[in-house]
C-alpha positions in Angstrom: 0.0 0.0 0.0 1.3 3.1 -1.5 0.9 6.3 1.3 1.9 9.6 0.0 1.4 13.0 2.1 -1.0 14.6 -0.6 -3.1 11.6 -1.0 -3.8 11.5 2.8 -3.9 15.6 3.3 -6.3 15.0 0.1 -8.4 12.3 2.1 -8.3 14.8 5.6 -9.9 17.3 3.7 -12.6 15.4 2.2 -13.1 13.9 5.3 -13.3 17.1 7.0 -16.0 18.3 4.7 -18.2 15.6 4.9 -18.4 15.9 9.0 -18.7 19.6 8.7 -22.1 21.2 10.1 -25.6 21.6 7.6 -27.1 24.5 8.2 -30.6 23.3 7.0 -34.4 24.2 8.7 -36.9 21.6 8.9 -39.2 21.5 6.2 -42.9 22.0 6.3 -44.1 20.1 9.3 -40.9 18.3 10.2 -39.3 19.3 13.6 -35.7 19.8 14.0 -35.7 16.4 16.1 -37.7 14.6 12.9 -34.9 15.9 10.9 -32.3 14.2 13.0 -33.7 11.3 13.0 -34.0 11.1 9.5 -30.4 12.0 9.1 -29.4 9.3 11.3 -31.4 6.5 10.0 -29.7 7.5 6.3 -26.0 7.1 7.8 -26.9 4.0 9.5 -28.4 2.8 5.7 -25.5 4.6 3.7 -23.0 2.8 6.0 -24.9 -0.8 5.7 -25.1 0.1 1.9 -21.4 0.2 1.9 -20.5 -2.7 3.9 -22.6 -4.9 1.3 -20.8 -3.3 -1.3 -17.5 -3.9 0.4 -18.0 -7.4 1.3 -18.8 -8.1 -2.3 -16.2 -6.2 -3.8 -17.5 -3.2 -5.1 -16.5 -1.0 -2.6 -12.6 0.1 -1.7 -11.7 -0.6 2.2 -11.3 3.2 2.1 -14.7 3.7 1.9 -15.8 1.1 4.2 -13.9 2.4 7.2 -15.1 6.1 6.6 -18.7 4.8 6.8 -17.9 2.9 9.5 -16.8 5.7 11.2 -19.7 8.0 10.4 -22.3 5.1 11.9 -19.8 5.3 14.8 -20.2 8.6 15.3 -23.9 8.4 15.0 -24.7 5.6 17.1 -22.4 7.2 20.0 -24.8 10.8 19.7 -27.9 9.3 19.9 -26.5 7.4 23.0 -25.5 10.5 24.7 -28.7 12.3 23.4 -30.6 9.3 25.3 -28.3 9.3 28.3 -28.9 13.4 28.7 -32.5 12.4 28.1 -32.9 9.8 30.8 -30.8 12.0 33.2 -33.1 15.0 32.6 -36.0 12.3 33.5 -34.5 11.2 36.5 -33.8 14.9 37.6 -37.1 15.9 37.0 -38.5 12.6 39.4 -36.1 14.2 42.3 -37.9 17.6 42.3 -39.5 18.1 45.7 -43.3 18.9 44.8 
């Protein structure tokens, strides 16, 4: 395997892009939190989309672990999003009435 600077400064960047922030609004009856959902349900697909293709050899290794990485990413937010839920929940049930 052939590593050059350029190619993996060239691979940073594109990488760096595609984590980068949206600003987009929810459309017409969608909440911000339908949005996210959506948006995670797609990277979870896109990534199992990938791993198919990589298993049967239509998709470089390159590819695989950068989608890997993104459901990574994912999956870890919406566990923190839960656990912040749960501990709001649980904060909430000690409130003196």
């Amino acid at each position: 395997m052939d590593v050059r600077p350029s190619f993996a400064a060239q691979s940073y960047a594109q990488a760096r892009t595609a984590t980068a922030p949206k600003p987009e609004t929810a459309g017409p009856g969608q909440s911000g939190f339908a949005t996210a959902v959506n948006d995670f349900a797609s990277v979870l697909r896109a990534g199992e989309d990938t791993a198919k293709a990589a298993m049967t050899g239509g998709a470089d290794p390159h590819a695989l672990v950068q989608a890997l990485a993104a459901t990574e990413l994912a999956v870890e937010t919406a566990v923190t999003v839960r656990d912040r839920v749960v501990e709001a929940y649980q904060e909430i049930l000690r409130m003196p009435v």
